[in-house]
Biopython code that builds the backbone (N, CA, C, O; Angstrom):
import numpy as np
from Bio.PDB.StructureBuilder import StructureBuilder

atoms = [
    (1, "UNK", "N", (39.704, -12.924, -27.106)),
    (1, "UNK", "CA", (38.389, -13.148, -26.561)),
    (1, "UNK", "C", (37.317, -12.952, -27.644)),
    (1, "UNK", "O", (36.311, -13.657, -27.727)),
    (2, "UNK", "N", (37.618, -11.930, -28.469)),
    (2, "UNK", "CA", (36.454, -11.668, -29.363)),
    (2, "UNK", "C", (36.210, -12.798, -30.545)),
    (2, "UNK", "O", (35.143, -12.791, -31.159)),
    (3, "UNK", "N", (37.265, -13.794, -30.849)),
    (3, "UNK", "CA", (37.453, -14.861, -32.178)),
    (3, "UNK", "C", (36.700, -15.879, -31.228)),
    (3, "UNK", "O", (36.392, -16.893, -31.854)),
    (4, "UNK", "N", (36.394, -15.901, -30.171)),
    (4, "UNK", "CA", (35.667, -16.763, -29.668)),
    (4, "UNK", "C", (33.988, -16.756, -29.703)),
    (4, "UNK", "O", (33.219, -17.715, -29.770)),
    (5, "UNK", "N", (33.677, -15.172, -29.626)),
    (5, "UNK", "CA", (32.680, -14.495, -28.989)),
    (5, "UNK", "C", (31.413, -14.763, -30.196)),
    (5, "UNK", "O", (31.418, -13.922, -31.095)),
    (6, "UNK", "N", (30.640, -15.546, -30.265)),
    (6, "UNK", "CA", (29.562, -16.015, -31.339)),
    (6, "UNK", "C", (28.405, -15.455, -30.898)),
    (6, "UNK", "O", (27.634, -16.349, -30.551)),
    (7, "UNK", "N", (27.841, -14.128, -30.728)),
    (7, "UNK", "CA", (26.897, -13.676, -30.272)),
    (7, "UNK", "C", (25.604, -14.254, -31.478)),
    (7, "UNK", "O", (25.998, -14.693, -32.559)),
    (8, "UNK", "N", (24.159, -14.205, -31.188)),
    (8, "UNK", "CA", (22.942, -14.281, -31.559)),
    (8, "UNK", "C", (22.126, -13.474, -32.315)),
    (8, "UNK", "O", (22.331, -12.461, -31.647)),
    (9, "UNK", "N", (21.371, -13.105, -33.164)),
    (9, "UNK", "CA", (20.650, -12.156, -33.196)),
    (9, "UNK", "C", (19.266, -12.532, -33.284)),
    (9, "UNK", "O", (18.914, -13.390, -34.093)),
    (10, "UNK", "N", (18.455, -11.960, -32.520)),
    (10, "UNK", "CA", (16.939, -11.819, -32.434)),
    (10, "UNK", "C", (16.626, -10.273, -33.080)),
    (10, "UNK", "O", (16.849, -9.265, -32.410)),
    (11, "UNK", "N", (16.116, -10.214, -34.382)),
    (11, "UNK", "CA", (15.251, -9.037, -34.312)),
    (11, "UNK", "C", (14.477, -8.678, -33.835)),
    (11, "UNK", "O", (13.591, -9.005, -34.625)),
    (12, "UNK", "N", (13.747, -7.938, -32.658)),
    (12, "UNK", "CA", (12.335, -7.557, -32.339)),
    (12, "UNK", "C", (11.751, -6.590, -32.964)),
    (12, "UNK", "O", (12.226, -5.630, -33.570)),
    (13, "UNK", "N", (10.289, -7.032, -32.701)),
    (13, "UNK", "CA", (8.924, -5.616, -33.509)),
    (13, "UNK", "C", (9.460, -5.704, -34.992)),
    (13, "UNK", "O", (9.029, -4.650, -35.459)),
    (14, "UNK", "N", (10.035, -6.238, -35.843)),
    (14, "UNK", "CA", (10.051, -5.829, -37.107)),
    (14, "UNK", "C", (8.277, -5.817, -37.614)),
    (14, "UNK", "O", (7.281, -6.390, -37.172)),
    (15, "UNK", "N", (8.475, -5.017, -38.563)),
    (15, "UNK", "CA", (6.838, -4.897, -39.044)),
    (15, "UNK", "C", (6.678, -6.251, -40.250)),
    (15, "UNK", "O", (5.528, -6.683, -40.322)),
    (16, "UNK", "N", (7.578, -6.848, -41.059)),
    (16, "UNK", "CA", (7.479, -7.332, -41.671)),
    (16, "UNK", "C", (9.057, -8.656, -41.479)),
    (16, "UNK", "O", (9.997, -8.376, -40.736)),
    (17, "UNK", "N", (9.018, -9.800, -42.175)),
    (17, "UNK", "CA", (9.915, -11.041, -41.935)),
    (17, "UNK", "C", (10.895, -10.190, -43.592)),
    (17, "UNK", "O", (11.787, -10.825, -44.153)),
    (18, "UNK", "N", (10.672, -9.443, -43.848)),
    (18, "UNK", "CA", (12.075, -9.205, -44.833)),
    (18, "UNK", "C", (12.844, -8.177, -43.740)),
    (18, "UNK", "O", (14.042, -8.132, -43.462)),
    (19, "UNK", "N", (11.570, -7.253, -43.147)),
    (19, "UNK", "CA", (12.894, -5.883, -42.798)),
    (19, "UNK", "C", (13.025, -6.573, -41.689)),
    (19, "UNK", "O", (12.768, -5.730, -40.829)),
    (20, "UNK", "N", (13.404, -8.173, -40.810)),
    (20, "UNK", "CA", (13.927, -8.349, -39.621)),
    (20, "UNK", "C", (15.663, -8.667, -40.611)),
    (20, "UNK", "O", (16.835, -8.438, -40.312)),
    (21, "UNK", "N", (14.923, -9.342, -41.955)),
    (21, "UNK", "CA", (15.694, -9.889, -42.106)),
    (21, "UNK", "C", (17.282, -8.727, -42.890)),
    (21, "UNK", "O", (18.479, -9.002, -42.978)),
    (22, "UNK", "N", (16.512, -7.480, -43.301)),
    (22, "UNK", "CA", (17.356, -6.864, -43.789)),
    (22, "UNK", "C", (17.919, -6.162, -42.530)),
    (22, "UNK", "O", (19.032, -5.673, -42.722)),
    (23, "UNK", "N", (17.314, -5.968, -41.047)),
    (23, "UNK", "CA", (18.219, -5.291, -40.050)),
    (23, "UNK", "C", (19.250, -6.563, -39.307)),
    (23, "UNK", "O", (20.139, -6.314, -38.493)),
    (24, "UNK", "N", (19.001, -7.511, -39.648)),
    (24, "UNK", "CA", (20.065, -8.892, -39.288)),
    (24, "UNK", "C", (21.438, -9.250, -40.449)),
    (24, "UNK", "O", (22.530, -9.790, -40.270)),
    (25, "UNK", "N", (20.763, -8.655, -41.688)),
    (25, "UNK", "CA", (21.938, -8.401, -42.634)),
    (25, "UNK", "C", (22.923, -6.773, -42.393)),
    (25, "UNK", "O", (24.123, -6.693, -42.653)),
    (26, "UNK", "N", (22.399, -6.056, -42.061)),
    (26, "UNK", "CA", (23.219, -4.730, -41.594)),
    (26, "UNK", "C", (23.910, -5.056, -40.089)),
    (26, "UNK", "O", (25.102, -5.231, -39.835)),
    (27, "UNK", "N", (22.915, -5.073, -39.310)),
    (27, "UNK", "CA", (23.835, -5.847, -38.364)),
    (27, "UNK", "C", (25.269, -6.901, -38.010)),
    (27, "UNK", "O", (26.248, -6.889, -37.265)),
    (28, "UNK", "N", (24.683, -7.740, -39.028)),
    (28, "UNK", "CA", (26.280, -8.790, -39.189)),
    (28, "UNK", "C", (27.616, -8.372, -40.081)),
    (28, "UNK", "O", (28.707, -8.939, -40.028)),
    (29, "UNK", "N", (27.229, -7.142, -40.987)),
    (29, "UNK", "CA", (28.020, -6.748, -41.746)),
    (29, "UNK", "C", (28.919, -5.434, -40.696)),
    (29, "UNK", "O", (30.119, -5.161, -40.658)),
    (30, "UNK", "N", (27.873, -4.906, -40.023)),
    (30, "UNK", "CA", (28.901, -4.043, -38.911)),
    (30, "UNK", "C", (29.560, -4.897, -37.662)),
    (30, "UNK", "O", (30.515, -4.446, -37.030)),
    (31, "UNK", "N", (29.129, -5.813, -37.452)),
    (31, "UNK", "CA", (29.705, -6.639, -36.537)),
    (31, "UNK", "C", (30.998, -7.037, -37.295)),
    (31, "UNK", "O", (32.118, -6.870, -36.815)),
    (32, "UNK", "N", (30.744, -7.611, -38.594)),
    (32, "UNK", "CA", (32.123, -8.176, -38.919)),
    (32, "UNK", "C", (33.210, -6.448, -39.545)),
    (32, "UNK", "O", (34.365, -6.377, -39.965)),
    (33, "UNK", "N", (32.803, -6.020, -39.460)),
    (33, "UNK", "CA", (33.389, -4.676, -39.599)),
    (33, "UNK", "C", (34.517, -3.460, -38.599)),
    (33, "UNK", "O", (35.599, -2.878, -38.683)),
    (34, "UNK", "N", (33.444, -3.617, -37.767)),
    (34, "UNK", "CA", (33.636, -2.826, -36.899)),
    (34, "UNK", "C", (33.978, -3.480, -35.460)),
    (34, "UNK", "O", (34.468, -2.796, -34.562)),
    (35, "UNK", "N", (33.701, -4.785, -35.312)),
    (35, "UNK", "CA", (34.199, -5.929, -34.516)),
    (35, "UNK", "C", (35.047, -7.080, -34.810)),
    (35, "UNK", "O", (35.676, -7.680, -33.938)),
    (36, "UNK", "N", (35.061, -7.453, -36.352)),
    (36, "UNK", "CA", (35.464, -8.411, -36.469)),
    (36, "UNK", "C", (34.872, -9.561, -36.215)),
    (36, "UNK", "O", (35.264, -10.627, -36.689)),
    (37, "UNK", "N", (33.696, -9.414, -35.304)),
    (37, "UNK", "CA", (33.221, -11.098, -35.192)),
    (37, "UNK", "C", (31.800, -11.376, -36.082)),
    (37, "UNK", "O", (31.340, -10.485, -36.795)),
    (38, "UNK", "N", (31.373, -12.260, -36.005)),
    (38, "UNK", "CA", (30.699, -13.136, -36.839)),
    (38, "UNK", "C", (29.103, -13.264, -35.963)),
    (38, "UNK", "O", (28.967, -14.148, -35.118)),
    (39, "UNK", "N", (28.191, -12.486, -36.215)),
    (39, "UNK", "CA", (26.445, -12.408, -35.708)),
    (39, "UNK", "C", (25.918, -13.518, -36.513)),
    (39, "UNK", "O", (25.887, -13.564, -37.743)),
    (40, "UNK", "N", (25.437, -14.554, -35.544)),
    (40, "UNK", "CA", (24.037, -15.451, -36.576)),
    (40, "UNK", "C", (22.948, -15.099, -36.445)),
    (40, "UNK", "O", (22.998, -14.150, -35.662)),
    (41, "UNK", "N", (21.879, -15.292, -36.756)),
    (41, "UNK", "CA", (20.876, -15.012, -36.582)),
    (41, "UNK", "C", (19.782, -16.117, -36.291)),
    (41, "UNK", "O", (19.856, -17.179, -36.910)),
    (42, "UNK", "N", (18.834, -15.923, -35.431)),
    (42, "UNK", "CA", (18.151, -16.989, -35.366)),
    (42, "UNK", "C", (17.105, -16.641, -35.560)),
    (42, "UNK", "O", (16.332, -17.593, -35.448)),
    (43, "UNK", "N", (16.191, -14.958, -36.019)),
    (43, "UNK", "CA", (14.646, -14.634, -37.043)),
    (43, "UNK", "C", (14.531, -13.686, -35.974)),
    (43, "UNK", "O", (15.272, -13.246, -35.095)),
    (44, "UNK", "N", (12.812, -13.447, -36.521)),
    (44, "UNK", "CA", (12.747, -12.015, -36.061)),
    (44, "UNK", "C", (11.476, -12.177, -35.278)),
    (44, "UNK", "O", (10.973, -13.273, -35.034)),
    (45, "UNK", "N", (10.986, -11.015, -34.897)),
    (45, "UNK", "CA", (9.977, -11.526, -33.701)),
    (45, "UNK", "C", (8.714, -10.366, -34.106)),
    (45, "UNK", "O", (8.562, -9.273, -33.562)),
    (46, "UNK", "N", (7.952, -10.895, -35.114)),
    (46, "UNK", "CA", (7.137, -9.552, -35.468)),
    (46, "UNK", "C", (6.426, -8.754, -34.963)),
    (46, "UNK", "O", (5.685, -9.378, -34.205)),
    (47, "UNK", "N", (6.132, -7.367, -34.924)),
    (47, "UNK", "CA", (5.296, -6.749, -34.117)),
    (47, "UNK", "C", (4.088, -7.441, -33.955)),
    (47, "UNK", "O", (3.713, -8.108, -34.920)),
    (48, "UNK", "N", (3.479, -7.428, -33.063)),
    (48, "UNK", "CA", (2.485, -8.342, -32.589)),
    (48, "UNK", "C", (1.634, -7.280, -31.524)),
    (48, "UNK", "O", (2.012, -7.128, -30.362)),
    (49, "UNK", "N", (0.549, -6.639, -32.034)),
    (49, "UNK", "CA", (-0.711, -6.207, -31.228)),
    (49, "UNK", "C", (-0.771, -6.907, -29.864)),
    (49, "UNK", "O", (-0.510, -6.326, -28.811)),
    (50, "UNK", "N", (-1.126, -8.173, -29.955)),
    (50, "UNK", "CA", (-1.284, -9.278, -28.517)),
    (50, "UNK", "C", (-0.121, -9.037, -27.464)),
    (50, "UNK", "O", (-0.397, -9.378, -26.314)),
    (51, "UNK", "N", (1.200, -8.472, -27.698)),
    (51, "UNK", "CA", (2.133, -8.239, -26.838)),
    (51, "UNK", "C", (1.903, -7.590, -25.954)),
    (51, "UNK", "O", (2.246, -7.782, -24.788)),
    (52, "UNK", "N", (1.120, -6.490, -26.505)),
    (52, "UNK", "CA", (1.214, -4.921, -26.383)),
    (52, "UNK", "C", (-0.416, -5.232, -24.868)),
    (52, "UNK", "O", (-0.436, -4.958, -23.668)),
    (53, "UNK", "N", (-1.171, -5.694, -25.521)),
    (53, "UNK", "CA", (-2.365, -6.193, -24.567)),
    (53, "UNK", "C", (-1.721, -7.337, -23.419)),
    (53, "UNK", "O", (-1.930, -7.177, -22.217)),
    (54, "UNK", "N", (-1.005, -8.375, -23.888)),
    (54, "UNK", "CA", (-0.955, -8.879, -22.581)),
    (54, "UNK", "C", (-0.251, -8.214, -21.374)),
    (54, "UNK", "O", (-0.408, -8.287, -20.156)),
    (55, "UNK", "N", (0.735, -7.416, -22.336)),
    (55, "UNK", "CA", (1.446, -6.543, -21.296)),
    (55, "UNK", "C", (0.882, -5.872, -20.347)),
    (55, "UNK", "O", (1.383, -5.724, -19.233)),
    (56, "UNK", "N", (-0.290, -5.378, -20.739)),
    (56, "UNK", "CA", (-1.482, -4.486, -20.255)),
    (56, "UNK", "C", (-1.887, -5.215, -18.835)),
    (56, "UNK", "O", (-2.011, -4.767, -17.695)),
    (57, "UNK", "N", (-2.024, -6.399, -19.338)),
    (57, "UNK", "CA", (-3.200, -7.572, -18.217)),
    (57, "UNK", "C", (-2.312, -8.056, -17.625)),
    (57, "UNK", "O", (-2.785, -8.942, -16.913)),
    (58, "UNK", "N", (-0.320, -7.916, -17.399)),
    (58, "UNK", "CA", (0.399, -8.720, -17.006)),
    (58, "UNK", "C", (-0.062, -10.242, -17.015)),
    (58, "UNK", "O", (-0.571, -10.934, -16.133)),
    (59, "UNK", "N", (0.131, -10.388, -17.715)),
    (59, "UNK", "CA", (0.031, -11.796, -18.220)),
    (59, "UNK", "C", (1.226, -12.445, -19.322)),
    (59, "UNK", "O", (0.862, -12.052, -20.431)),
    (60, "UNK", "N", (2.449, -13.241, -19.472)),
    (60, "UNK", "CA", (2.980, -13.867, -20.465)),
    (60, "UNK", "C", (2.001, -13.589, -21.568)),
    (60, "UNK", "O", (0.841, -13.909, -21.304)),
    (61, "UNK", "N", (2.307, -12.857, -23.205)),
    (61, "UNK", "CA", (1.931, -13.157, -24.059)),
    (61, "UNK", "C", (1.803, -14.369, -24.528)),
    (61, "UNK", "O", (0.774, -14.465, -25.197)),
    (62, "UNK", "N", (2.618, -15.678, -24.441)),
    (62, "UNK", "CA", (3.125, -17.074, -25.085)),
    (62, "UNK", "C", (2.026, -17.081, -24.376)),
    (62, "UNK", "O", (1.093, -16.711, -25.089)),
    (63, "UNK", "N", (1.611, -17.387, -23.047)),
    (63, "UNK", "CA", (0.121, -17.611, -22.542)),
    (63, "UNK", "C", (-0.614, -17.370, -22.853)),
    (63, "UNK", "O", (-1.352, -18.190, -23.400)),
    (64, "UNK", "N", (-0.912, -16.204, -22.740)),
    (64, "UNK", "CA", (-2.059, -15.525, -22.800)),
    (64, "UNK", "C", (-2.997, -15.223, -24.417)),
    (64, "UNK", "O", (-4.171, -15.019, -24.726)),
    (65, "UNK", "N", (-1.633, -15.348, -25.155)),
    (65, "UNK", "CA", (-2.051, -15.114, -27.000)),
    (65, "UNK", "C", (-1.021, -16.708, -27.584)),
    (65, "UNK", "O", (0.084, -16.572, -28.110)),
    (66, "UNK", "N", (-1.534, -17.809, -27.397)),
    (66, "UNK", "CA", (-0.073, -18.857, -27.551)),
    (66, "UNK", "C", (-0.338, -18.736, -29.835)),
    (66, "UNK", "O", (0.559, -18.688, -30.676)),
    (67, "UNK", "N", (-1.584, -18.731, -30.017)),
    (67, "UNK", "CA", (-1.802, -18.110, -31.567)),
    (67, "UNK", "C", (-1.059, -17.341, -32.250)),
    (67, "UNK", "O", (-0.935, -17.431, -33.471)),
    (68, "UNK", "N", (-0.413, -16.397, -31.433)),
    (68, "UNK", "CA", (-0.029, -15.041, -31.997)),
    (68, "UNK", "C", (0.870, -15.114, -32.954)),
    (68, "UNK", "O", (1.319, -16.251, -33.096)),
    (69, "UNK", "N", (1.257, -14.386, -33.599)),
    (69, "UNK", "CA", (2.579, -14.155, -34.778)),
    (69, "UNK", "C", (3.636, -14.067, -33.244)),
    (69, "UNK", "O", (4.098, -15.190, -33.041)),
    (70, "UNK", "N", (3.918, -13.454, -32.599)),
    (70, "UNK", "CA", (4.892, -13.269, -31.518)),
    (70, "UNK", "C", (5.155, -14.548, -30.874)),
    (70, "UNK", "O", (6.229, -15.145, -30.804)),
    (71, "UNK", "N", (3.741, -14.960, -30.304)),
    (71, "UNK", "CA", (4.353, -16.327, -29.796)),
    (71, "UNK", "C", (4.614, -17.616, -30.527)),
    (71, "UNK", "O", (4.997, -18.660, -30.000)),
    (72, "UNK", "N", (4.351, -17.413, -31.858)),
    (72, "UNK", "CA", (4.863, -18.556, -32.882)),
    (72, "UNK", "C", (6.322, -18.492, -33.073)),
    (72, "UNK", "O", (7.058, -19.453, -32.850)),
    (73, "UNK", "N", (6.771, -17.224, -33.532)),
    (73, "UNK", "CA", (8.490, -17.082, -33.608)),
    (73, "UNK", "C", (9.260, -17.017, -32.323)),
    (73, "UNK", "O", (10.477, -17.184, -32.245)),
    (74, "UNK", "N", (8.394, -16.741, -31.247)),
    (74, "UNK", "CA", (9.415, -16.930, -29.861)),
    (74, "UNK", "C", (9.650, -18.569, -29.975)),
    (74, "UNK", "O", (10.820, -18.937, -29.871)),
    (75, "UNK", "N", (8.703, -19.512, -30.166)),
    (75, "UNK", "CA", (8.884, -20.839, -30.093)),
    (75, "UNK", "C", (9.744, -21.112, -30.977)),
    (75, "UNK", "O", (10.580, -21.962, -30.668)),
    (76, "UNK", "N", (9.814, -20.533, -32.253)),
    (76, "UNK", "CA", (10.595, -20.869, -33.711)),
    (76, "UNK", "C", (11.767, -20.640, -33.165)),
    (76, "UNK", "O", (12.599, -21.471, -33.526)),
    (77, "UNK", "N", (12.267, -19.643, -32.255)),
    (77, "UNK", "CA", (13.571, -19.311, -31.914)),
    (77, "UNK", "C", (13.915, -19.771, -31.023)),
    (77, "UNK", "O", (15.092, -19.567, -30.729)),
    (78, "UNK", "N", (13.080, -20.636, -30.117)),
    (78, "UNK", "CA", (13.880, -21.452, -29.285)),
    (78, "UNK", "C", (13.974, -22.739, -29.528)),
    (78, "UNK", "O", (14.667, -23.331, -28.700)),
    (79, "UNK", "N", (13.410, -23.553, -30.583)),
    (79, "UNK", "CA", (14.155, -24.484, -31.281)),
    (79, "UNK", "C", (15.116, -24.486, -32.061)),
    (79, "UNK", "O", (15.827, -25.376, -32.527)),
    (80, "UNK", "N", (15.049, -22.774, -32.221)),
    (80, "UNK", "CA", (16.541, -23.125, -32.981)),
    (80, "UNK", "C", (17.618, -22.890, -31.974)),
    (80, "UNK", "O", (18.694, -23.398, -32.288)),
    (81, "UNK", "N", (17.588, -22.141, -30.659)),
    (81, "UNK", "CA", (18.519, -22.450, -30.231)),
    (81, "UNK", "C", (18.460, -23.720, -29.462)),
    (81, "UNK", "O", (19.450, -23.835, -28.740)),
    (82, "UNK", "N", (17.595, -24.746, -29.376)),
    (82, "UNK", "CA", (17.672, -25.958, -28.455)),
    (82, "UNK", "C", (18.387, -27.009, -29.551)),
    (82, "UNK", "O", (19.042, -27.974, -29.159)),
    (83, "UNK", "N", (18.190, -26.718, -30.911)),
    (83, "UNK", "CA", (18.528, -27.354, -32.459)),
    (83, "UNK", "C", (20.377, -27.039, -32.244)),
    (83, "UNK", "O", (21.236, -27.848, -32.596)),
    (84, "UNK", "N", (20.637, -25.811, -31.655)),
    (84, "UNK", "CA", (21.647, -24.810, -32.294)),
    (84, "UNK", "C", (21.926, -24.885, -33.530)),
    (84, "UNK", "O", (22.867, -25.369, -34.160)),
    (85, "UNK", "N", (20.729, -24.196, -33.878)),
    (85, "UNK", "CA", (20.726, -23.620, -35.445)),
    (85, "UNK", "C", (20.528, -22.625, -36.333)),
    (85, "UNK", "O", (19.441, -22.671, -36.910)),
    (86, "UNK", "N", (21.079, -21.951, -36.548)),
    (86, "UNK", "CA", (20.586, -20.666, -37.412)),
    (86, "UNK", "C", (19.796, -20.627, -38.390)),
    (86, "UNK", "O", (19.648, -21.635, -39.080)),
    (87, "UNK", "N", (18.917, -19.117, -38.744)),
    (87, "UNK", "CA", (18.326, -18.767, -39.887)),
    (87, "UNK", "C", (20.218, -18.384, -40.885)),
    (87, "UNK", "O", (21.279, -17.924, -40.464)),
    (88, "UNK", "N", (19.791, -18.858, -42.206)),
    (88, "UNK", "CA", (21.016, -18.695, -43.105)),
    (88, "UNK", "C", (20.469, -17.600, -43.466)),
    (88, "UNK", "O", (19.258, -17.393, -43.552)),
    (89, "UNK", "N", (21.760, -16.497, -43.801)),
    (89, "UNK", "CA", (21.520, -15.527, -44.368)),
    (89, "UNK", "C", (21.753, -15.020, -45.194)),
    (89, "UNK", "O", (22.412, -13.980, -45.168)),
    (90, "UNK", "N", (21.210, -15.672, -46.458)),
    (90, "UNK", "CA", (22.406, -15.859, -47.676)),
    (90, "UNK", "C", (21.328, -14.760, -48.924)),
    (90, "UNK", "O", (20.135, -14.478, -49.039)),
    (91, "UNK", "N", (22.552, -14.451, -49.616)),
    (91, "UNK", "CA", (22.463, -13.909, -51.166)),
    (91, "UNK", "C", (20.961, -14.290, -51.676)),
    (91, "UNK", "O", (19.946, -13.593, -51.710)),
    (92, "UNK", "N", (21.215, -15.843, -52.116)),
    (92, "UNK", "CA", (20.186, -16.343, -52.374)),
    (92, "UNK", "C", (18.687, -16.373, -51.772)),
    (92, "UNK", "O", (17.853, -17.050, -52.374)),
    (93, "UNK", "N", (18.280, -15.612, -50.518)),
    (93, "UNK", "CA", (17.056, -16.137, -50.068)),
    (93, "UNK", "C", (16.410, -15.093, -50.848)),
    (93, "UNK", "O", (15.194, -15.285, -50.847)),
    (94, "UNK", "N", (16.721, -14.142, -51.461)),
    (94, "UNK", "CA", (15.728, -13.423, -52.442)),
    (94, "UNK", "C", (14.702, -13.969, -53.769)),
    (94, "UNK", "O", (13.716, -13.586, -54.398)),
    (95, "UNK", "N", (15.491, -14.920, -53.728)),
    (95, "UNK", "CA", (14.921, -15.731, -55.142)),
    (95, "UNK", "C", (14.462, -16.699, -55.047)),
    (95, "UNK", "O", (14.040, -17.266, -56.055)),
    (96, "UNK", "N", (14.352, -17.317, -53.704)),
    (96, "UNK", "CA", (13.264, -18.084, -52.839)),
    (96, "UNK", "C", (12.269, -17.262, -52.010)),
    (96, "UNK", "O", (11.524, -17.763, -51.168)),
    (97, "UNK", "N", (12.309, -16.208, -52.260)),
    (97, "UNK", "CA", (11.405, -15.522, -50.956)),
    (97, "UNK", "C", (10.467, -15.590, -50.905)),
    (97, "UNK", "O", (10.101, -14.931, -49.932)),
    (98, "UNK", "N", (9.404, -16.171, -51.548)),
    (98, "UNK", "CA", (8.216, -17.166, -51.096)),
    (98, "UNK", "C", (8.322, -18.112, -50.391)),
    (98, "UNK", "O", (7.749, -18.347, -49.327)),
    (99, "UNK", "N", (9.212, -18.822, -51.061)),
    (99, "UNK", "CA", (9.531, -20.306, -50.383)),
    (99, "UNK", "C", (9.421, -20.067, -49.234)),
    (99, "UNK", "O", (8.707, -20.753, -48.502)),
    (100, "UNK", "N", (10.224, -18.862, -48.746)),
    (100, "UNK", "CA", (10.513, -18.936, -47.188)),
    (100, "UNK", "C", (9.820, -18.095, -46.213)),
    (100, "UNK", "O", (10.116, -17.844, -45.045)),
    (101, "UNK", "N", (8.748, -17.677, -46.998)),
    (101, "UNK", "CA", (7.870, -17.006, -46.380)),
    (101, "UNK", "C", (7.128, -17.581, -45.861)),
    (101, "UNK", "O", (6.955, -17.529, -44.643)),
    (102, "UNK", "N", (6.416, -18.368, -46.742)),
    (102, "UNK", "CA", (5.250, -19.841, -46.400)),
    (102, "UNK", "C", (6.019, -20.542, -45.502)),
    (102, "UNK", "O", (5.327, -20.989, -44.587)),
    (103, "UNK", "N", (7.615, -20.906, -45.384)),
    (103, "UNK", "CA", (8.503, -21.397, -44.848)),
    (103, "UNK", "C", (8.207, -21.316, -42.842)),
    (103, "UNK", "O", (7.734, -21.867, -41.848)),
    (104, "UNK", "N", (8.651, -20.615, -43.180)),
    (104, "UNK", "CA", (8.465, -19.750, -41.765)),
    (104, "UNK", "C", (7.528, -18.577, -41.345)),
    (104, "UNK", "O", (7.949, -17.763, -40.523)),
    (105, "UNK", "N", (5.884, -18.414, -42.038)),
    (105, "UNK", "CA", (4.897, -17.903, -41.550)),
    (105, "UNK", "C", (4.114, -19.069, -40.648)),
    (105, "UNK", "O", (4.211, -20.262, -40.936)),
    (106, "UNK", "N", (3.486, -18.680, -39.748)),
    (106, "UNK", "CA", (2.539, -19.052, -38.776)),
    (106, "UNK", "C", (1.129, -19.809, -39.940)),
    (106, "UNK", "O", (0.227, -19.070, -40.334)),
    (107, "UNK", "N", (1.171, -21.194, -40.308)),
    (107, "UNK", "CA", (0.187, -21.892, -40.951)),
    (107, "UNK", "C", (-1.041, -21.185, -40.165)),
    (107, "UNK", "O", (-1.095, -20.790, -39.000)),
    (108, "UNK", "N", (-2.249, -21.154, -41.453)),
    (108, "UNK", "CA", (-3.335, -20.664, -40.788)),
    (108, "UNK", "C", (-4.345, -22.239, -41.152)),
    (108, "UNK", "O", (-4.682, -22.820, -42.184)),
    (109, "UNK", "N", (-4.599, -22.515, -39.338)),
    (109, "UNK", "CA", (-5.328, -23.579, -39.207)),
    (109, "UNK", "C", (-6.941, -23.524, -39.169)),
    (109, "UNK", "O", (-7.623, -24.470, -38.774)),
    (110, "UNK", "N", (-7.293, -22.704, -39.476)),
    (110, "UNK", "CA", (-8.733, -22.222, -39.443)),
    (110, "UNK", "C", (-9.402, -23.748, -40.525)),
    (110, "UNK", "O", (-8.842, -24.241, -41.505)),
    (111, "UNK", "N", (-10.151, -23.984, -40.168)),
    (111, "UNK", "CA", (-11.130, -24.613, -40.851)),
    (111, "UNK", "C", (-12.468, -23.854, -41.591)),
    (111, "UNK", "O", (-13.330, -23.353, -40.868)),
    (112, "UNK", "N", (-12.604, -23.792, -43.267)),
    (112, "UNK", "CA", (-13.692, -22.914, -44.062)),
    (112, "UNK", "C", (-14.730, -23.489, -44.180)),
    (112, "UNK", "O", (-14.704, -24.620, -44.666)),
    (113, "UNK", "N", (-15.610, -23.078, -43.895)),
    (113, "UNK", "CA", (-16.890, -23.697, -43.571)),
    (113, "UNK", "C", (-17.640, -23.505, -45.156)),
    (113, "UNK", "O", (-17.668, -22.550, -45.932)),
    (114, "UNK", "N", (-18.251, -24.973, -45.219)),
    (114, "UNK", "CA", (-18.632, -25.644, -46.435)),
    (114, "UNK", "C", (-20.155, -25.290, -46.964)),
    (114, "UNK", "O", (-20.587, -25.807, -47.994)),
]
sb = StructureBuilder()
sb.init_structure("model")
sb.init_model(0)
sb.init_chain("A")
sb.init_seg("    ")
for serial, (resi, resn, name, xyz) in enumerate(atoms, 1):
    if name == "N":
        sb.init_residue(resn, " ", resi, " ")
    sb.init_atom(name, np.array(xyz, "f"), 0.0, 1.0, " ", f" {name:<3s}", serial, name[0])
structure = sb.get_structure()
């Protein structure tokens, strides 16, 4: 049952997109360890102030804050599972880690006034 078993990983509240990404690398290494099976990951879900308030007002955050750092990666993560696709979690993303920062940060659409 378990060579079958392809569980997910969502980090939540990480404070930053490296430490989701370094508790998704400890994670898959005890999974394949101590389980034997194989964790993908599909990103992390950053702490987000706006959570914490909509919670307050019962209200959906994705509603209520759809801007937010929170509700940008909830969407990011459900295209990747509608994609079924993972964040890779490789050796190499250190030496791109700009790349993939700009990659997968929330574009800031603000317009600067001239």
């Amino acid at each position: 049952m378990l060579e079958e078993f392809r569980p997910k990983l969502i980090v939540n509240r990480s404070d930053t997109f490296e430490e989701g990404l370094e508790s998704a690398k400890k994670m898959r290494e005890e999974a394949r360890r101590e389980l034997g099976i194989e964790i993908s990951y599909l990103g992390p879900v950053l702490a987000d102030p706006c959570v914490v308030r909509a919670v307050k007002e019962s209200v959906p955050f994705i509603r209520r804050f759809p801007e937010s750092d929170a509700s940008h990666w909830v969407r990011t993560i459900a295209e990747r599972i509608e994609g079924n696709t993972d964040f890779k979690i490789e050796k190499n993303y250190f030496s791109f880690g700009e790349y993939f920062r700009k990659l997968f940060t929330k574009n800031d659409t603000r317009v600067q006034a001239g």
